[in-house]
N, C-alpha and C positions, 0 to 999 in steps of 0.2 A: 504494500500500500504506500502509495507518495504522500508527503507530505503535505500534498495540496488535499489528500481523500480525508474525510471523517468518516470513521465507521457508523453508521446507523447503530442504535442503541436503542431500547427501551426510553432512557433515559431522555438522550438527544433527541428523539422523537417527541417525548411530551416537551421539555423546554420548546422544542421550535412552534409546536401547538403552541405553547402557554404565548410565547410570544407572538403568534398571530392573535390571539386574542387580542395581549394587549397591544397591537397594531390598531385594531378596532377600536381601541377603545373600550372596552368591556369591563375594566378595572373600575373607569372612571360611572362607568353606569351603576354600576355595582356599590360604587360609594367607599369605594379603596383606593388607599396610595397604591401605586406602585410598586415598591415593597413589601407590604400583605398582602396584595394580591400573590403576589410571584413569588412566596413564600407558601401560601395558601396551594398555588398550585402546583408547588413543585413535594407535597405530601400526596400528591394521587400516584397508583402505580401503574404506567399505562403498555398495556398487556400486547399481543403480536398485531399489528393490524388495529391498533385501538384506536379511537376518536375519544378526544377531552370532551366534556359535556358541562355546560353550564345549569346549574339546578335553577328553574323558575323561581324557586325561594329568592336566588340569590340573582339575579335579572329575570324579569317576565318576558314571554314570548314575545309577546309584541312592541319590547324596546328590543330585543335581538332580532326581529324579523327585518328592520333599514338599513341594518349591518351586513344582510345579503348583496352578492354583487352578480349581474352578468351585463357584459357587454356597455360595461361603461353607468350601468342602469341598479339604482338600488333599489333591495327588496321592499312589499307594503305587505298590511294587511287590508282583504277587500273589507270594504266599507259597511258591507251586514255583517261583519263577524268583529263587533266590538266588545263583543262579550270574549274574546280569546283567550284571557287569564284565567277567565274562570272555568276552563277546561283543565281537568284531572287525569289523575291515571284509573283508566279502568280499575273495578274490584278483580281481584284476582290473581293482578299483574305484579309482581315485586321492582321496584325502582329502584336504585340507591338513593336514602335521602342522607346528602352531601351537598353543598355549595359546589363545587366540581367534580366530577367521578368517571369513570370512564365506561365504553362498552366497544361492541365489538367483535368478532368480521363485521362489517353491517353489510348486509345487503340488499339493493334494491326493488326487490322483489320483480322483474321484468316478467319473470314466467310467470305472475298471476296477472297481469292487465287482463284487462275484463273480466275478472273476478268481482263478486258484491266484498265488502269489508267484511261484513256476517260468515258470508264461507270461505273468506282468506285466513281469519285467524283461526280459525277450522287446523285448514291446513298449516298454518309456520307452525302451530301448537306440535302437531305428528310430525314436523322435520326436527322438534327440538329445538326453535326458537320463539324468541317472543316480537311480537311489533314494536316500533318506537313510538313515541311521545312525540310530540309535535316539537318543543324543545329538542329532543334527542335529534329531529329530521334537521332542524336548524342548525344545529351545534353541527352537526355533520358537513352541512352544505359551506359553514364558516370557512372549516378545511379545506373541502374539496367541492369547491364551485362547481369541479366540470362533470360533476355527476348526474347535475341537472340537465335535461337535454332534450329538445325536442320532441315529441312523443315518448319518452323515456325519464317520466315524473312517477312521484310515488305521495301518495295517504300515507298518515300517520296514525294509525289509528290506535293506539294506546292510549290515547286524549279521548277522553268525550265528558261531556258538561253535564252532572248529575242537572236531575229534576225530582220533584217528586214520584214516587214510583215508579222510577228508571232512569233512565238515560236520553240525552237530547237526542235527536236522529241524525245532528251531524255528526261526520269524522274529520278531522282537518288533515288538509292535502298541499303540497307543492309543489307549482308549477310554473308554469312561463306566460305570463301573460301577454294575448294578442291586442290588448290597447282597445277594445270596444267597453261600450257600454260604460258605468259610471268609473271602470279603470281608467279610461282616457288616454289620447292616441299618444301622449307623450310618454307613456309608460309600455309599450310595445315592446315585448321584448326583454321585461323587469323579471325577478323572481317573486313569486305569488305566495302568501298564504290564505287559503280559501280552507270552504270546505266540500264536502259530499253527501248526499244520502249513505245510510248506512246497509240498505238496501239496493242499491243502485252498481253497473258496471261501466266501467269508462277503459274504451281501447288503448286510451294514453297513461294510465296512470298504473301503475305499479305498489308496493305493500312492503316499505321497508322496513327493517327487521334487525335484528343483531343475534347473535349465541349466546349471549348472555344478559 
């Protein structure tokens, strides 16, 4: 190895996360120095293939959602889904509850597009994994932008919004907005948090997921 190479490392990997974080800015939303933050994050152990994750405790989805980037264009939340924070993790589901933690392989789930949410978790359930969290989907895309991609978006569906006697029937989903309707043409192009029927299939959108 030259001395120009760094080996990859567990370690070196989450630093260079912790520091696209705070590239973004995510300390500062957070309500930390600099310093505790990057102290804070550097107590997570971040496993082979891991993604850092920001807990909604400690930034809500929808101050992480403008810290999305494609194409020059930052992320929003659509305009009927201001209720965003108040999306949970399913019963059932185990999270880690941490200010940051890690998870991981994630994957986009491409081989369920046009699957309903209802029979996706069906299925990652019998492969041995669980869905993400709309946070978790976020925290991922922070990393790795280029995962988002033209008919090749994915539901979060680990989020959903208690009510009384159940659950809302949305699942939130992200995507790539085409700039119609109250998105507006000048966001063409942006990354999207929306949501879906929970009953519903869409050929674009995908069910990502992690191993743990």
């Amino acid at each position: 190895m030259s001395e120009l190479e760094v080996e990859s490392t567990p370690d070196t990997d989450r630093d260079a996360q912790l520091s696209r974080l705070v590239e973004l800015g995510v300390h500062h939303l957070a309500g930390h120095a600099l310093e505790a933050f990057t102290a804070l994050g550097r107590t997570v152990e971040l496993g082979p293939d891991g993604v850092l994750v920001v807990h909604p405790s400690l930034v809500a989805a929808s101050h992480l959602a403008p810290l999305l980037s494609r194409a020059g264009k930052s992320g929003f939340v659509v305009e009927d889904m201001t209720d965003l924070d108040e999306f949970r993790t399913v019963p059932g589901l185990k999270v880690p509850d941490a200010p940051l933690y890690t998870i991981g392989p994630v994957d986009r789930g491409d081989d369920l597009r046009n699957w309903s949410p209802d029979e996706a978790i069906v299925e990652m359930t019998a492969r041995g994994r669980r869905p993400l969290t709309v946070s978790e989907g976020i925290s991922w895309l922070l990393q790795q932008p280029d995962q988002l991609e033209p008919n090749f978006c994915f539901m979060t569906i680990a989020s959903r919004k208690p009510k009384p006697g159940g659950m809302d029937a949305r699942t939130p989903a992200i995507w790539i907005s085409n700039g119609s309707g109250r998105d507006g043409a000048e966001r063409r192009g942006a990354p999207k948090v929306g949501w879906c029927w929970a009953g519903n299939r869409h050929t674009w959108l995908g069910f990502a997921s992690t191993a743990n």
